[in-house]
N, C-alpha and C positions, 0 to 999 in steps of 0.2 A: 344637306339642304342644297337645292338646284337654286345656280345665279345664272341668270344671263342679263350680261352687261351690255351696254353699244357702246360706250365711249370708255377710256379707259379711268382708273382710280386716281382721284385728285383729291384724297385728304390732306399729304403729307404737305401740298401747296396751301389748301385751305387752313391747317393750322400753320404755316410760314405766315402766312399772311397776315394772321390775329397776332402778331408780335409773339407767341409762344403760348398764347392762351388753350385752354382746352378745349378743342373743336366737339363740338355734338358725336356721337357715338353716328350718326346718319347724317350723310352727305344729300341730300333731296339734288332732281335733276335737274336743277337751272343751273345748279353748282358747280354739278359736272360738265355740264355743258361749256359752261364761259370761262374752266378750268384747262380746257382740254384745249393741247397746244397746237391740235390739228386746225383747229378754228373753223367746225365744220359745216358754220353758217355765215361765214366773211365773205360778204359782196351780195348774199343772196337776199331777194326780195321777199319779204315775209311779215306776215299779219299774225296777232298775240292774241289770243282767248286769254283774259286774266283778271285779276281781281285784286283787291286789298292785299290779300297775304300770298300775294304770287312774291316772293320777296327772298333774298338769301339768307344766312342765318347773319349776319351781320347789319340788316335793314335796308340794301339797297334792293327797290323795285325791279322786276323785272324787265321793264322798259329800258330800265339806263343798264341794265349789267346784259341783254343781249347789245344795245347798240356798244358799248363798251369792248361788247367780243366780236364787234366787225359786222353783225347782223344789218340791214337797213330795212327797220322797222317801218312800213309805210300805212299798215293800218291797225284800228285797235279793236277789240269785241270783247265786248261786257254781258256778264250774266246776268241772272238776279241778285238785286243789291245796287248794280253799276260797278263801273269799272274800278272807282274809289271805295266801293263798299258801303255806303254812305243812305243807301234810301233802304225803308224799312220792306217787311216780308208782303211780297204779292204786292207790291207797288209800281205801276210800269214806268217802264225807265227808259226814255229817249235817246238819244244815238247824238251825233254834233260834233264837236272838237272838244279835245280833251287840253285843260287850259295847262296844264304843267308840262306838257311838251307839246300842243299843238298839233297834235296829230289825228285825224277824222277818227271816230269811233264809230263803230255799227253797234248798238242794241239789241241782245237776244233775248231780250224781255220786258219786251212793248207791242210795237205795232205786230212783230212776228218774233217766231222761237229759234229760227232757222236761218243760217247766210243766204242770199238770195245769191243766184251765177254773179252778177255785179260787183257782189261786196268781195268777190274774192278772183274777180278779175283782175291779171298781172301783177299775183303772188306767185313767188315759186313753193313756199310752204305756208303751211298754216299750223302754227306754234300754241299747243296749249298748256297752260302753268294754274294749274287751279287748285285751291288744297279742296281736299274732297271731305263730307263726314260719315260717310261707310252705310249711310241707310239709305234706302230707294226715294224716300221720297223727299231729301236733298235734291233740290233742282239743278247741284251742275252736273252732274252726271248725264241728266237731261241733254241740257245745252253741250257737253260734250258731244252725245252719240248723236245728235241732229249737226252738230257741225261736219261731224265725221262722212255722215250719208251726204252733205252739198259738198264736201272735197272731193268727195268720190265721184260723185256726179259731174265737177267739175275739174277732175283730173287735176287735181291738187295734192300733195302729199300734205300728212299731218304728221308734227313729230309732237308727242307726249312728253313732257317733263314731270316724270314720276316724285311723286308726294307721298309719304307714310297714309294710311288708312288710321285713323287715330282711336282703332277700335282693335286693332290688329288687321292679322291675314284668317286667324284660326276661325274666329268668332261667326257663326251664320244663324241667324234663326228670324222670326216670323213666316208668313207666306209668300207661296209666288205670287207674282200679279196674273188675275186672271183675265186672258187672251181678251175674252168678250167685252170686258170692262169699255169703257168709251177714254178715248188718249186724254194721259192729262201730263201735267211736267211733274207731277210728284211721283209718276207711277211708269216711267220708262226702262229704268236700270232692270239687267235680268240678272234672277236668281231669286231666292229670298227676300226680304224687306232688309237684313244684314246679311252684305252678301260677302264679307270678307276678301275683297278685291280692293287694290291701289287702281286708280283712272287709266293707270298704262295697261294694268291685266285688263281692266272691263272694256279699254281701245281692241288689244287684242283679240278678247272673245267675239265680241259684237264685228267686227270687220272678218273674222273668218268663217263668219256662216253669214256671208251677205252673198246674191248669187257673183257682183262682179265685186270682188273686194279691189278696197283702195289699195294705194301707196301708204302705210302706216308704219312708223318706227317711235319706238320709245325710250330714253334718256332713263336707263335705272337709276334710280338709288344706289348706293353705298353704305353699305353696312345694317339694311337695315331687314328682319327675319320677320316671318309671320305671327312670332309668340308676341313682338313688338306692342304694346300700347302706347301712347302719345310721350307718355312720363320717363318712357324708357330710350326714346329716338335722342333725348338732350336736348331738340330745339324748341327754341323760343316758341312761346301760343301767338301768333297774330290771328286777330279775329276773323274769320272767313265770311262771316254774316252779323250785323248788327247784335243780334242777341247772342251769339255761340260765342263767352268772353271767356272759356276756360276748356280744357280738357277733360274736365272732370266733366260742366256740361254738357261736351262733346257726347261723353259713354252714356251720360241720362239721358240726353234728347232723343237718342235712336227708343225709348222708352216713353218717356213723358209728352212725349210730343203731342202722341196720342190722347190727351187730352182734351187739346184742340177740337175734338170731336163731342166734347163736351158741354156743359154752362159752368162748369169752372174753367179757371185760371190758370194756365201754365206756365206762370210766373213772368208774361212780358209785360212791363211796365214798372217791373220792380229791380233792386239790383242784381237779380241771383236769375234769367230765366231760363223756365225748364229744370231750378232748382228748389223752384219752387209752386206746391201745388193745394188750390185753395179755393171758396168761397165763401159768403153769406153763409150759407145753412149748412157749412158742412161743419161735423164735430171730428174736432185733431186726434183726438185720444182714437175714437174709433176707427177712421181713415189711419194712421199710424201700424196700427195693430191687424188689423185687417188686409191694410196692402204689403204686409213686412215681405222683405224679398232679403236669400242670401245676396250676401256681396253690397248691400246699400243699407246708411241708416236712416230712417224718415224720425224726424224731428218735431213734437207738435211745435206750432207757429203760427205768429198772425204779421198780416202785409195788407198793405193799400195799394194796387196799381197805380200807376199816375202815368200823364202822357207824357211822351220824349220822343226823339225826334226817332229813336228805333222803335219805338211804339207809338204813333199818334194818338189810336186809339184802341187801347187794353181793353182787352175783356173786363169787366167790373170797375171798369175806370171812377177812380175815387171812390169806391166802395169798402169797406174794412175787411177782410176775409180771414176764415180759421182756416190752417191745412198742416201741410208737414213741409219742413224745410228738405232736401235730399241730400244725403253726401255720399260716396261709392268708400267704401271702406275694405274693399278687394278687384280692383281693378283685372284683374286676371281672370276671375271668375264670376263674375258679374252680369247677371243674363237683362240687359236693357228691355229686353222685347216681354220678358216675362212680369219685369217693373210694371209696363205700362197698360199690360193685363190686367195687373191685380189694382191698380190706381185705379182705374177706369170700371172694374167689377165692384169693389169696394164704395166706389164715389156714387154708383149704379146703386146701391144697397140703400142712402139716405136719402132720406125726403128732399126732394129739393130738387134733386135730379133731373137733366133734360140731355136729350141728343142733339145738335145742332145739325140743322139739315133734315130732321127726322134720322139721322144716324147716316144719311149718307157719304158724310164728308170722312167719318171712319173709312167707309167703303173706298173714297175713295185715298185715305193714307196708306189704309195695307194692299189694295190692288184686288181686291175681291169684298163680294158681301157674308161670305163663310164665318167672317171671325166674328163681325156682327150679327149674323145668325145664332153663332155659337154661344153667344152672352147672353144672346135675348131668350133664348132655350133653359138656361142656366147652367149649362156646361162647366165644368172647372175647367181651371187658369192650366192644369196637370193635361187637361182633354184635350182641351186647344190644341196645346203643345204638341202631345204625341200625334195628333192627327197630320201635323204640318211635315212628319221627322223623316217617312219614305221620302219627300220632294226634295229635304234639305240633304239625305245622303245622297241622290240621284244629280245633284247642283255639285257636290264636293268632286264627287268621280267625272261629270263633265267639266270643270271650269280645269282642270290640272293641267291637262296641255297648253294653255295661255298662262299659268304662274312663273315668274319672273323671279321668285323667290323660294 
């Protein structure tokens, strides 16, 4: 298996450090970074793309563990969610001073998606720490590759701190996005819908087919392989997004999510989301049986959404709903994209049923209107798939010279 590293290995530090405890099997790259005795950001001027679980395995943020490594952190930039993780999905989120160290924030998920020249005026780098969760239509991957093109633009270097992909390396499937489609932040990341890339590979690919590529370097990981799933990395879950509270809903969401596209529930507003999926009219036993996928068990169940502050307002907000609870019961082999096929044909099958958007908003989670063509046809879940398979072996054989792993 091919590694290529930039800084050198700092476990044996990291576990000194924990009093003798057992360190994570994967060292993530903020670790390496602020481990490495070169200290190859002491003195230099530099702005932090980061979020909630931009953080070490021991819980210090990355704010305090770059200033800590000599770094002087002068500006901050927040995805969606905000820089604390704290506002819910598709919520815009304003820019200000960030009150636990005072330091200006820019917003890349408000007024605009993009650094403007300004915001990255008299940085020498621009630092990004973001955990990612391996499907396209995760918006930081977004806000990554739009920060990438204003560094470039403004002759900024970006250095990536690599983060496990909590789906693997191996895993790729749904569609590409299709070119013609009109830009959205769900639908930027190339490849498939799972394109089984860490932030640092997708920095790599995306900046060497740009015509004037940046200055880009990325912070590997340590120890961690493509067969990798979240459960196997050792580290700690910190939530990257109000609803994504587990790993487990990490593998279903790149599935379920697709529901969304629905008049059922994707389970926000309840404790389990994206673990759960339901409405009024739907019947469990039959959604159960109907959407059964290897590698997951669907549960029948019933939930009430309720508002909270990571959902203000659920779909079926206080309404009683029948569906299936989800649990991944083979992680390793577990087709997410094929889940939320058979959910979404299945859920299509009972009375009740509606497309939200007229089915556009499916269009646009997978990047094309083919898949929802495909369903409205009545294509099987099997059709789908094989139609997608020449693009996703043509994606494996081009992404290889950017893997890092």
């Amino acid at each position: 298996m091919r590694r290529r590293a930039f800084l050198g290995t700092a476990a044996a530090a990291l576990g000194a450090r924990r009093g003798g405890a057992a360190a994570p099997r994967v060292t993530p790259g903020l670790e390496r970074l602020v481990l490495d005795s070169r200290a190859p950001l002491r003195g230099r001027r530099v702005g932090l793309l980061c979020h909630a679980a931009s953080v070490t395995a021991d819980g210090r943020h990355a704010i305090d563990a770059l200033r800590a490594a000599g770094a002087r952190v002068e500006r901050l930039f927040g995805p969606e969610h905000g820089l604390r993780g704290q506002a819910a999905a598709g919520e815009k989120v304003t820019g200000g001073t960030d009150p636990a160290t005072g330091l200006p924030v820019v917003s890349l998920y408000g007024e605009r998606n993009k650094p403007a020249p300004g915001d990255l005026r008299g940085l020498e780098a621009l630092v990004v720490d973001l955990q990612d969760a391996g499907v396209r239509f995760y918006t930081y991957a977004s806000t990554m590759l739009l920060s990438l093109e204003a560094a470039a633009e403004a002759g900024v270097e970006v250095i990536v701190l690599d983060r496990p992909n909590p789906l693997g390396g191996e895993r790729a499937e749904g569609p590409e996005r299709d070119a013609t489609m009109p830009f959205s932040m769900v639908s930027m990341a190339p490849g498939p819908l799972v394109h089984g890339l860490t932030l640092g590979e997708m920095a790599r690919f995306a900046n060497e087919r740009r015509a004037k590529p940046g200055v880009v370097s990325v912070v590997a990981m340590g120890g961690w392989s493509r067969d990798m799933t979240w459960v196997d990395t050792g580290l700690p879950w910190v939530n990257p997004s109000p609803n994504l509270r587990s790993s487990e809903a990490a593998l279903v969401y790149a599935g379920s999510c697709l529901v969304e596209a629905t008049n059922a529930s994707e389970g926000r507003g309840t404790d389990a989301p994206f673990l759960r999926v339901g409405a009024p009219w739907v019947k469990s036993d039959e959604l159960a049986r109907d959407a059964a996928t290897p590698g997951f068990a669907l549960e029948p169940t019933t939930f009430t959404p309720t508002a909270s502050a990571a959902a203000p307002q659920p779909k079926l907000k206080d309404e009683a709903c029948r569906g299936v609870r989800v649990r991944v019961t083979d992680a390793a082999t577990a087709s997410p994209f094929r889940l939320g096929l058979r959910l979404v044909v299945a859920l299509r099958r009972q009375p009740g049923f509606a497309w939200v958007r007229e089915g556009a908003w499916l269009d646009s989670l997978t990047g094309t209107k083919a898949v929802r063509a495909a369903i409205e046809r009545g294509d099987s879940v099997d059709a789908i798939l094989a139609a997608e398979a020449p693009a996703i072996e043509r994606w494996r054989a081009e992404r290889k010279a950017s893997l890092l792993y």
